[in-house]
KEMAR-96598 format. One line per field, with one value per atom (N, C-alpha, C, CB): residue number from 0; atom name; x, y, z; residue in one letter. Coordinates in Angstrom, 2 decimals, padded with zeros to 5 digits. Last residue first. Glycine has a CB too. Example, Ala and Ser with C-alpha at 12.3 -4.5 7.8 and 13.67 -1.06 7.14 Angstrom:
# KEMAR-96598
rolo <- 1; 1; 1; 1; 0; 0; 0; 0;
pator <- N; CA; C; CB; N; CA; C; CB;
X <- 012.85; 013.67; 012.90; 014.08; 013.19; 012.30; 013.20; 011.31;
Y <- -002.25; -001.06; 000.03; -000.60; -005.69; -004.50; -003.30; -004.47;
Z <- 007.08; 007.14; 007.87; 005.72; 007.80; 007.80; 007.80; 009.05;
sepa <- s; s; s; s; a; a; a; a;
END
This chain:
# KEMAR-96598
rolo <- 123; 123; 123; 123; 122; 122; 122; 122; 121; 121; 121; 121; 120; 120; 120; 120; 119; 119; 119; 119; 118; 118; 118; 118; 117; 117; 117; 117; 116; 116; 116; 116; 115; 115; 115; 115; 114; 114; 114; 114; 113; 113; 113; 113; 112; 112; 112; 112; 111; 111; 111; 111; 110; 110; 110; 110; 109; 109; 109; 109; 108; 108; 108; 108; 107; 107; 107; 107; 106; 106; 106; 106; 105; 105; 105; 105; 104; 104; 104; 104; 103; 103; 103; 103; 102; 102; 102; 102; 101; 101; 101; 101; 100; 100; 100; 100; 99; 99; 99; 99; 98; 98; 98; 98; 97; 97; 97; 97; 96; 96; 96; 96; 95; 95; 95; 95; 94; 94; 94; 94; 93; 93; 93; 93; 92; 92; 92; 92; 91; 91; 91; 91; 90; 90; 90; 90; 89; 89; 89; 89; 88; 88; 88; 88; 87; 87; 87; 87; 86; 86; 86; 86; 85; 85; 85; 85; 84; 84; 84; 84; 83; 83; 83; 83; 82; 82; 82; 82; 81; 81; 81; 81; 80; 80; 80; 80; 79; 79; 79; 79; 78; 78; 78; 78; 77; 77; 77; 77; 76; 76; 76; 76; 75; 75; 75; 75; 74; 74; 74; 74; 73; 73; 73; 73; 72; 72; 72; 72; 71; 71; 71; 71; 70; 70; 70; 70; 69; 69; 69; 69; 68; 68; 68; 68; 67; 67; 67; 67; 66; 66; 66; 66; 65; 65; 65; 65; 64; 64; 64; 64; 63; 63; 63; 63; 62; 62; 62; 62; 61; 61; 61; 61; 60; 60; 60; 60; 59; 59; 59; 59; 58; 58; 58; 58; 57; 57; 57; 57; 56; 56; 56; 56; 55; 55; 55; 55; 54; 54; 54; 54; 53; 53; 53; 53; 52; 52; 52; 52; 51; 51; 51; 51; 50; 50; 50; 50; 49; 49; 49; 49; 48; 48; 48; 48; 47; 47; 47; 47; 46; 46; 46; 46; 45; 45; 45; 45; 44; 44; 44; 44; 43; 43; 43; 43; 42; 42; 42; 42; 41; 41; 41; 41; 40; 40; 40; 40; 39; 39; 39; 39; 38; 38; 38; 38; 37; 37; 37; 37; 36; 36; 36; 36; 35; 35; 35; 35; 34; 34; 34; 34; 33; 33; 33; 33; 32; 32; 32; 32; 31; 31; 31; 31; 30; 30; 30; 30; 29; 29; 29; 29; 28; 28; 28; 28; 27; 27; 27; 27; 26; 26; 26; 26; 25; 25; 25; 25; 24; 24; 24; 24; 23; 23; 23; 23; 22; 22; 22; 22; 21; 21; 21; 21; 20; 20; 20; 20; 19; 19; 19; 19; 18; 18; 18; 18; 17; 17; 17; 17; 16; 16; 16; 16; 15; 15; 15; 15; 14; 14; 14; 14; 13; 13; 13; 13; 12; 12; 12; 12; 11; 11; 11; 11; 10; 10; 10; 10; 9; 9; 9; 9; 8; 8; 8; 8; 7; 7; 7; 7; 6; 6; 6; 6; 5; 5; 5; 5; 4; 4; 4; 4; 3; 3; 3; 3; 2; 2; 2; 2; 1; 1; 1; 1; 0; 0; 0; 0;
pator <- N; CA; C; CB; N; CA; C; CB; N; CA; C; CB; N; CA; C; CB; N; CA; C; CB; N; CA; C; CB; N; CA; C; CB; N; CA; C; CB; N; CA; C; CB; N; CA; C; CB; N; CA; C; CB; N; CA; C; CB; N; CA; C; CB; N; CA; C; CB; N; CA; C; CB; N; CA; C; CB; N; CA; C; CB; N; CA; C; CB; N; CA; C; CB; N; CA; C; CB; N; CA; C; CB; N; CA; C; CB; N; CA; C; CB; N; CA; C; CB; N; CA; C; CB; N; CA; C; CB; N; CA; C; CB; N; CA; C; CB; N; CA; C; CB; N; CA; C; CB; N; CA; C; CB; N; CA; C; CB; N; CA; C; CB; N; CA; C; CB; N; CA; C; CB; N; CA; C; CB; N; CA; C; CB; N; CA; C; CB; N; CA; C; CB; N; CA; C; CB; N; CA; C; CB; N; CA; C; CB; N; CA; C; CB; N; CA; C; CB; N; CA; C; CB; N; CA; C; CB; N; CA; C; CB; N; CA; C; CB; N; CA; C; CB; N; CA; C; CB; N; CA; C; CB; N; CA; C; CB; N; CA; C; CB; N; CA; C; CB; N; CA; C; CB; N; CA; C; CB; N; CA; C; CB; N; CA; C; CB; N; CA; C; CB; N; CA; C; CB; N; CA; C; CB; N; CA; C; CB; N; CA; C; CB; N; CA; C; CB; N; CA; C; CB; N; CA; C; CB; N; CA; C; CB; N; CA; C; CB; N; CA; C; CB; N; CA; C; CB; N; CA; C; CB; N; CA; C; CB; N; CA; C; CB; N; CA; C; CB; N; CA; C; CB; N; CA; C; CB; N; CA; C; CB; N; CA; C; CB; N; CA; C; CB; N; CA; C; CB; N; CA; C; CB; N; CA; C; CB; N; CA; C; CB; N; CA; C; CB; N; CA; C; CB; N; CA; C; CB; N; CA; C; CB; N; CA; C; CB; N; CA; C; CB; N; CA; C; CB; N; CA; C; CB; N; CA; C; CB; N; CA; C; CB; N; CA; C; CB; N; CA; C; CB; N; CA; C; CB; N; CA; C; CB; N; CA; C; CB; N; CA; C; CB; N; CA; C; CB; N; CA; C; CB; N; CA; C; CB; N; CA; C; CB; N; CA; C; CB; N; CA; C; CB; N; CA; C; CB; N; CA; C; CB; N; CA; C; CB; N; CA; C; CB; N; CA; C; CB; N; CA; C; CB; N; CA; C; CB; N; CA; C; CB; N; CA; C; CB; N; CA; C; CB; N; CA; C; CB; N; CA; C; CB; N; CA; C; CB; N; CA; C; CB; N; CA; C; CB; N; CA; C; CB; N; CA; C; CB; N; CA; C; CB; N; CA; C; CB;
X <- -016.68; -016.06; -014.90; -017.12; -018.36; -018.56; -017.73; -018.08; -018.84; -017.73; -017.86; -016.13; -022.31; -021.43; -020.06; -021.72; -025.55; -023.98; -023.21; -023.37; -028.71; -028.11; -026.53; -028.86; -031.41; -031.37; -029.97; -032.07; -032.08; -031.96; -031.59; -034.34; -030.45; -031.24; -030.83; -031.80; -028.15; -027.92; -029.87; -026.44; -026.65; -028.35; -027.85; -029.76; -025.08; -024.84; -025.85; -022.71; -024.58; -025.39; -025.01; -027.67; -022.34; -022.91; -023.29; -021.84; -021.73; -023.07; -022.81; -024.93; -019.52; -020.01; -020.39; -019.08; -018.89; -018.84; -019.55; -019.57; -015.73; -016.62; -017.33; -016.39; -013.50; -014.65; -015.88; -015.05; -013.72; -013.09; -014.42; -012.31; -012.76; -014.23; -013.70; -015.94; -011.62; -011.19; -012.55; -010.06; -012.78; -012.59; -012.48; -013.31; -012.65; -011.81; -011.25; -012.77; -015.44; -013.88; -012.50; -013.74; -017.37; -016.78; -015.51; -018.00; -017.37; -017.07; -016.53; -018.21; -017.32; -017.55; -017.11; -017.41; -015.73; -016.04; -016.99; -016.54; -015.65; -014.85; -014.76; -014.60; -018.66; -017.63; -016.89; -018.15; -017.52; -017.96; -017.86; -016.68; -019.46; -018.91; -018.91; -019.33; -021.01; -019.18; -018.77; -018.42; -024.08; -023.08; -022.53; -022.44; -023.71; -024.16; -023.45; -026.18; -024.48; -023.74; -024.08; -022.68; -026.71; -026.66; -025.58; -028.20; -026.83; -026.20; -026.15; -025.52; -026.91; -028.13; -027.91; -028.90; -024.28; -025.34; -026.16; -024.62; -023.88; -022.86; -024.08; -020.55; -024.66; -025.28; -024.06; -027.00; -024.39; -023.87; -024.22; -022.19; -026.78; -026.06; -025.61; -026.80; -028.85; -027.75; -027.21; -025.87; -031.24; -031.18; -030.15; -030.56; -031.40; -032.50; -032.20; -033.99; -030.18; -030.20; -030.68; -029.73; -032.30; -032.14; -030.64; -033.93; -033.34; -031.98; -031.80; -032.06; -035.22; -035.57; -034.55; -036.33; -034.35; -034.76; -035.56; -035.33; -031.42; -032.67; -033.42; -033.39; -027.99; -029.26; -030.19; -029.27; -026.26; -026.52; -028.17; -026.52; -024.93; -025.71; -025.82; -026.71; -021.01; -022.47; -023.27; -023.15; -018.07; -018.50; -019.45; -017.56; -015.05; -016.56; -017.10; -017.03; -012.02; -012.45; -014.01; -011.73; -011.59; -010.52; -010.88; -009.34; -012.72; -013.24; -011.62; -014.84; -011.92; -011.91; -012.16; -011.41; -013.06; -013.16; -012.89; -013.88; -011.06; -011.49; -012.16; -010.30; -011.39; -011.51; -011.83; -012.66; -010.35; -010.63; -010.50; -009.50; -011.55; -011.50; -011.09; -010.22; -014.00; -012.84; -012.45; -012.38; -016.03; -015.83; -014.65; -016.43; -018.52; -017.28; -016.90; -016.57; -021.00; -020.64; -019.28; -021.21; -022.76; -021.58; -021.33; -020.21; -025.04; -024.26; -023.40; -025.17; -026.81; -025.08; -025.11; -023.25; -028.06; -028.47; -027.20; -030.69; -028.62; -027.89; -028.23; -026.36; -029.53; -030.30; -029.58; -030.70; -026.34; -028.03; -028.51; -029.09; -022.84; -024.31; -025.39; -024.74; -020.19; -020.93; -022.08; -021.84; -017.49; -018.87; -019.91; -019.63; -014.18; -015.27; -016.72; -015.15; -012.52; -012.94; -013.81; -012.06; -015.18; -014.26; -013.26; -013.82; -016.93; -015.94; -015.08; -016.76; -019.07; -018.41; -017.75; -020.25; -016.82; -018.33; -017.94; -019.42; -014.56; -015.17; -016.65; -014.38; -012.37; -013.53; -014.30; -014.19; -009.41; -010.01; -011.49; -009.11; -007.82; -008.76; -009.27; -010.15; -005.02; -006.01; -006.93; -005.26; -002.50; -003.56; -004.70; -004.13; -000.81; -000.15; -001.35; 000.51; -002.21; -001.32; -001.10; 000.17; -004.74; -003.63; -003.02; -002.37; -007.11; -006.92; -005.72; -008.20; -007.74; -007.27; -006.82; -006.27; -010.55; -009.21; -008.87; -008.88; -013.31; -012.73; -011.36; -013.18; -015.89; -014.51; -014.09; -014.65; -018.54; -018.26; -016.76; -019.36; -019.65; -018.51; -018.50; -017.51; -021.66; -022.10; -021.01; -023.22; -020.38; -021.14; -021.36; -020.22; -019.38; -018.73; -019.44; -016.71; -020.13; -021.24; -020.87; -022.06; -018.22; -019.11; -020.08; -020.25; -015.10; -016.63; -017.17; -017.76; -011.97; -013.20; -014.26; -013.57; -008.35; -009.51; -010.73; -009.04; -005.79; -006.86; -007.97; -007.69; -003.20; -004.35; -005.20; -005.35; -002.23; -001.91; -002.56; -000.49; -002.30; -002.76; -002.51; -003.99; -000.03; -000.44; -000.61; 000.61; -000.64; 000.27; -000.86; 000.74; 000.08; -000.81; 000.11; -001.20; -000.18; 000.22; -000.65; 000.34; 000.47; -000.03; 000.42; 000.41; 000.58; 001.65; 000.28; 002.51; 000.85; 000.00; 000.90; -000.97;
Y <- 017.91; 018.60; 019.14; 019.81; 014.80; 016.34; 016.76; 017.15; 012.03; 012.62; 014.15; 011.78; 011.67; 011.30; 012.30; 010.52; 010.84; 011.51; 010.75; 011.84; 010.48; 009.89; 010.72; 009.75; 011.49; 010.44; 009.86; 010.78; 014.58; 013.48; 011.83; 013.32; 016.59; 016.05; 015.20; 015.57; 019.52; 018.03; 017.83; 017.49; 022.12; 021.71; 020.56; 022.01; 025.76; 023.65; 023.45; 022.46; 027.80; 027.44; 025.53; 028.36; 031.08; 029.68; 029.20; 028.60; 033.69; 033.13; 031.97; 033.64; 036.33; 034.61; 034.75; 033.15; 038.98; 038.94; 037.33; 040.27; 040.10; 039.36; 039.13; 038.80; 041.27; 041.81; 040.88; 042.64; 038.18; 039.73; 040.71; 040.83; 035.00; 036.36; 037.20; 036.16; 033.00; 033.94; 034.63; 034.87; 029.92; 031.02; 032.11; 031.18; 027.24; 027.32; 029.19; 026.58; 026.43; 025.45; 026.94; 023.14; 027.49; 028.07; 027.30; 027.91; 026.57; 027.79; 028.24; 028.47; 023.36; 024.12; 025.43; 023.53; 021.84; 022.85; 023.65; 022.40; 019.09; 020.17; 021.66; 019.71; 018.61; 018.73; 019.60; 018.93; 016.91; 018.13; 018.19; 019.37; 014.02; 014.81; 016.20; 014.42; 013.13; 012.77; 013.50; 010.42; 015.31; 013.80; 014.00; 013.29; 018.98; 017.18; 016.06; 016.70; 021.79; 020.90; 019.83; 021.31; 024.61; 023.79; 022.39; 023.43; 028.24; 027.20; 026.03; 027.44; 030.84; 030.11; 028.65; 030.92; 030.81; 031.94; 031.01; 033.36; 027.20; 028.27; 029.29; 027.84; 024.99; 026.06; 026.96; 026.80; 021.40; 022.78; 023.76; 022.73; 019.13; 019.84; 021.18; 019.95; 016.16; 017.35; 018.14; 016.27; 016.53; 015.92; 016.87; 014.04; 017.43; 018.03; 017.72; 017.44; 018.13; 018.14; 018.72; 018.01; 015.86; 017.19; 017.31; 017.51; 013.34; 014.33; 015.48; 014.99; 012.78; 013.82; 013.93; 015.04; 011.30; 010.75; 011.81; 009.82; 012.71; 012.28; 011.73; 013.41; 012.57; 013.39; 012.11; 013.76; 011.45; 011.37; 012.57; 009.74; 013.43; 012.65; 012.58; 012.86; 014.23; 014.55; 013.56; 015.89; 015.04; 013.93; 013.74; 013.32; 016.32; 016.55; 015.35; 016.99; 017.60; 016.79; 016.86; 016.52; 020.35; 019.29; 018.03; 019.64; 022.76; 021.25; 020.64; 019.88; 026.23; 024.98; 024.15; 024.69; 029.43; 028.43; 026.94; 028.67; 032.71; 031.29; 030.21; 030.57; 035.72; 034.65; 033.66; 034.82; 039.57; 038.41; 037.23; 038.35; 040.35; 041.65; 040.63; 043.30; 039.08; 039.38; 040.34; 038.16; 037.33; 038.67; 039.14; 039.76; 034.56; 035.22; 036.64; 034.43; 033.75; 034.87; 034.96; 036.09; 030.81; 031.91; 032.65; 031.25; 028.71; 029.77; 030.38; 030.96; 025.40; 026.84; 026.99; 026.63; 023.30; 024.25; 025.45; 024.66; 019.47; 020.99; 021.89; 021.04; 016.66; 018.20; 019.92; 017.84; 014.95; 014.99; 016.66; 013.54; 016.03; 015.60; 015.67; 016.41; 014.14; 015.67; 015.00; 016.70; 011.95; 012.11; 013.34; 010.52; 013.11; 012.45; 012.78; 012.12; 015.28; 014.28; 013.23; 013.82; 017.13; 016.70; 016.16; 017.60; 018.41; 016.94; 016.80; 015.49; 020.32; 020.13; 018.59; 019.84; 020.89; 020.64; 020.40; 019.25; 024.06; 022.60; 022.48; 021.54; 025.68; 025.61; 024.66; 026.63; 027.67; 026.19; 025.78; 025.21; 029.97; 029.99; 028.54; 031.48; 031.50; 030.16; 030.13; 028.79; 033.17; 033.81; 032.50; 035.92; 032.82; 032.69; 032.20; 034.44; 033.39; 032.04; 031.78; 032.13; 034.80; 034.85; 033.34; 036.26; 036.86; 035.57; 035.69; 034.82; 039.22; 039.17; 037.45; 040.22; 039.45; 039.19; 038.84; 038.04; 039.17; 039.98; 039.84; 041.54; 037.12; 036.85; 038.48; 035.55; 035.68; 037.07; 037.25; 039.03; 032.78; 034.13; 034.80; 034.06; 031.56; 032.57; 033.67; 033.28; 029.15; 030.92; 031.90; 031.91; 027.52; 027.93; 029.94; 027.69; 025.76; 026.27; 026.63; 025.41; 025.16; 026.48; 026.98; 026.04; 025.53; 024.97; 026.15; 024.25; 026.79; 026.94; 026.20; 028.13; 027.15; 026.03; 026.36; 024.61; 028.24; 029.05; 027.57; 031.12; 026.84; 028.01; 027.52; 028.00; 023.84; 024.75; 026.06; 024.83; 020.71; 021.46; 022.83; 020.99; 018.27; 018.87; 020.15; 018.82; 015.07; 016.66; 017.76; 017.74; 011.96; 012.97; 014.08; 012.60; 008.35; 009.87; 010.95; 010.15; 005.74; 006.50; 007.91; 006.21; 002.38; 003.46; 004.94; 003.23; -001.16; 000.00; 001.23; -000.01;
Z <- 004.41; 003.40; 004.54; 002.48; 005.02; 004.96; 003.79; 006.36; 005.93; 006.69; 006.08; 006.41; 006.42; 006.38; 006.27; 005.60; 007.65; 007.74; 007.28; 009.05; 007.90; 007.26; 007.44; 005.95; 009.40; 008.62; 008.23; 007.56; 009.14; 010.83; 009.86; 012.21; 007.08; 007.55; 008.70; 006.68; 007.24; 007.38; 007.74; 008.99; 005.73; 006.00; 006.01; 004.89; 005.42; 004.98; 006.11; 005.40; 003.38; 004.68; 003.87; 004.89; 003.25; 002.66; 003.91; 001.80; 000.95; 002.14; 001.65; 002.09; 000.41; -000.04; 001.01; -000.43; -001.18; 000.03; -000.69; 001.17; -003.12; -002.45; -001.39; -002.45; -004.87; -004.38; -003.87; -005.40; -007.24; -006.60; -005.88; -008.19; -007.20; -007.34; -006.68; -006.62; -009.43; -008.57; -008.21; -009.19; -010.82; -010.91; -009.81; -011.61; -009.44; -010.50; -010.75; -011.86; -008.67; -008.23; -008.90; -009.76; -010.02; -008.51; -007.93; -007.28; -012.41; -012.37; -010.92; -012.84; -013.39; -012.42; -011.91; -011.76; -014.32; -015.13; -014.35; -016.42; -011.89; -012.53; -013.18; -013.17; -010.00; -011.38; -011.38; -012.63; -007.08; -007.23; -009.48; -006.02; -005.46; -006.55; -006.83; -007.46; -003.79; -003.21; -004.72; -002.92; -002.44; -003.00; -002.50; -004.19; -002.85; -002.14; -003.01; -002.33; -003.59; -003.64; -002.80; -003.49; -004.91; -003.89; -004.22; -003.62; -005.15; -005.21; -004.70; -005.12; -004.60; -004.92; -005.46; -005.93; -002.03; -002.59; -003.47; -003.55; -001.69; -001.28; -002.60; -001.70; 000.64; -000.38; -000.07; -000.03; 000.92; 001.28; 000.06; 001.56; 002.47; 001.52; 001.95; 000.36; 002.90; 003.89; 002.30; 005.19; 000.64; 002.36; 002.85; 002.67; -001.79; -000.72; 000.71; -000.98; -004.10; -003.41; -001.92; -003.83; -006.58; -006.00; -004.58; -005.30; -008.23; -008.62; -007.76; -010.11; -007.00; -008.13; -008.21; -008.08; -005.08; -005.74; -006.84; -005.01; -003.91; -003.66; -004.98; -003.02; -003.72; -004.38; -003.81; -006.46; -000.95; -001.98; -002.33; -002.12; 001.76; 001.40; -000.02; 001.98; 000.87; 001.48; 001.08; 001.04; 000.43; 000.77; 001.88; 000.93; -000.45; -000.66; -000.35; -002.08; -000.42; -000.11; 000.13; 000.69; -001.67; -001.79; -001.32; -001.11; -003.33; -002.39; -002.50; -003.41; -003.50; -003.73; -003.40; -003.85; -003.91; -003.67; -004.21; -003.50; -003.73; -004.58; -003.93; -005.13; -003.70; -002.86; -004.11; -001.56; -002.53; -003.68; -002.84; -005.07; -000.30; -001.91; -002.57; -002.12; 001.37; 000.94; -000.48; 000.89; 003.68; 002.81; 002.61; 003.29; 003.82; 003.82; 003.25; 003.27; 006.19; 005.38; 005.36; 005.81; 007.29; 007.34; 006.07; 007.70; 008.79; 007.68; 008.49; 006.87; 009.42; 009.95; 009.01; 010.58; 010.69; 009.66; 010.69; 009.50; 011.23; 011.51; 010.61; 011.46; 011.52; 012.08; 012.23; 013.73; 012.43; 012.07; 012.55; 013.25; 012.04; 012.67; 011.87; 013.79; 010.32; 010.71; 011.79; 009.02; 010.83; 010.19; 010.98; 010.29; 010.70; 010.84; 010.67; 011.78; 009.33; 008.63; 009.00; 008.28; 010.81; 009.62; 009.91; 008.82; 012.78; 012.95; 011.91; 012.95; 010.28; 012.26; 011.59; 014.25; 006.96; 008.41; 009.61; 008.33; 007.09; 006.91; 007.29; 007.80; 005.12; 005.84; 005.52; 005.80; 005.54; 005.32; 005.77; 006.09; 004.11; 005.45; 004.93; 005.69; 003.34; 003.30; 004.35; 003.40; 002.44; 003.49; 002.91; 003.16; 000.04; 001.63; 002.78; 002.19; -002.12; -001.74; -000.27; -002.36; -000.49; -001.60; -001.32; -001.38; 000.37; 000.15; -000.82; -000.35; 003.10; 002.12; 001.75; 002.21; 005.10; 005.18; 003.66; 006.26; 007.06; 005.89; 006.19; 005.76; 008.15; 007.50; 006.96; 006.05; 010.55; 009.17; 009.55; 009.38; 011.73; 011.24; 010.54; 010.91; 013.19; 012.25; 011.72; 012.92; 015.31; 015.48; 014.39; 016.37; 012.96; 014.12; 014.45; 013.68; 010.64; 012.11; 013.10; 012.75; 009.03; 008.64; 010.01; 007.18; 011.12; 010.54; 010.07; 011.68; 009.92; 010.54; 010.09; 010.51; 009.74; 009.59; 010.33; 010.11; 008.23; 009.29; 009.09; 008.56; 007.11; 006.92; 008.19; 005.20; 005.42; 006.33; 005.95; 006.48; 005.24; 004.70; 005.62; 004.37; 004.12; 005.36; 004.62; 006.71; 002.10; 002.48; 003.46; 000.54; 000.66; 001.46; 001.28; 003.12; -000.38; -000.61; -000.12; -002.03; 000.36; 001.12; 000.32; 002.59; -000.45; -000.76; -000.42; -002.90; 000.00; 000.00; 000.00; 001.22;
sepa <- x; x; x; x; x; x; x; x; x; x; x; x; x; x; x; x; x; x; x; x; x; x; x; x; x; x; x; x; x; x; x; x; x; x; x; x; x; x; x; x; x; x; x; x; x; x; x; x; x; x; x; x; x; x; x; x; x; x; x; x; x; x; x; x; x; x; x; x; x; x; x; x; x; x; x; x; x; x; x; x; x; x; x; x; x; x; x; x; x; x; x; x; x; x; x; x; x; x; x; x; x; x; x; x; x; x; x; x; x; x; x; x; x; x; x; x; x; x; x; x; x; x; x; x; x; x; x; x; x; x; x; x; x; x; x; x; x; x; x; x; x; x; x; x; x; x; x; x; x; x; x; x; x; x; x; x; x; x; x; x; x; x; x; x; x; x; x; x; x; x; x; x; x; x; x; x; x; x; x; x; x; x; x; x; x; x; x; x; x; x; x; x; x; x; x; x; x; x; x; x; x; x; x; x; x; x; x; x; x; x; x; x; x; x; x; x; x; x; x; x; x; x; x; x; x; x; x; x; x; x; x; x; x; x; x; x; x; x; x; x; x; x; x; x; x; x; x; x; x; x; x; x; x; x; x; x; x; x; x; x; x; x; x; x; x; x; x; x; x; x; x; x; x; x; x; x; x; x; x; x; x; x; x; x; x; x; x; x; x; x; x; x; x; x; x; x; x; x; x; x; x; x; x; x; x; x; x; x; x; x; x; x; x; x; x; x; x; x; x; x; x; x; x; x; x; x; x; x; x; x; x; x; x; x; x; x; x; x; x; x; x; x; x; x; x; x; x; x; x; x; x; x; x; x; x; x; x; x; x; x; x; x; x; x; x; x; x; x; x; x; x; x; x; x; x; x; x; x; x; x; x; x; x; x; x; x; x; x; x; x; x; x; x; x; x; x; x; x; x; x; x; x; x; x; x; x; x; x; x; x; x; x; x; x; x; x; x; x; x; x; x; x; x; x; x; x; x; x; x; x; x; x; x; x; x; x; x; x; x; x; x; x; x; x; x; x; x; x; x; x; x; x; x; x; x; x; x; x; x; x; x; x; x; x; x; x; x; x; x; x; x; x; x; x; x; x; x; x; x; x; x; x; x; x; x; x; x; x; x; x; x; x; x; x; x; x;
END
């Protein structure tokens, strides 16, 4: 078995850590990491946490994603993370995915992550 990893370094906050409002500059250096409660172990049932980030520029990336599956409309309706009218779930993010990828300047970001009573798993 052959193990490849690397230690992630920056600021690490749940999204349900008291409702933070962020302003701080994002660059190579300046990372703020933001997870679900427990990460990498499995979140809770019944949660609902936002947070507001705000920066003069900010990227978002997943590096690790891993929510209830879509529902049976394709939705995501059980646990998921909303980032502004946006909703993510599953264990997939796509790629061509504009918010993986592209810088946003001048930002302020809302995001709320929603667990139903039913089902966890390890988050983001």
């Amino acid at each position: 078995m052959v193990l490849d990893y690397s230690c992630l370094q920056g600021q690490s906050l749940s999204v349900c850590d008291n409702n933070v409002i962020l302003t701080f500059p994002i660059d190579l250096k300046h990372r703020l990491l933001i997870r679900s409660p427990n990460y990498p172990h499995e979140y809770e049932n019944a949660l609902n946490c936002s947070c507001q980030i705000e920066a003069k520029k900010s990227m978002i990336e997943f590096l690790d994603f891993y929510l209830e599956e879509r529902d049976e409309m394709n939705l995501c309706s059980r646990d998921y993370l909303q980032i502004e009218d946006r909703s993510y779930c599953d264990s997939k993010i796509e790629h061509n995915d504009q918010l993986i990828s592209s810088p946003i300047v001048n930002s302020s970001i809302h995001l709320t992550f929603k667990t139903n009573d039913v089902i966890t798993r390890k988050g983001f």
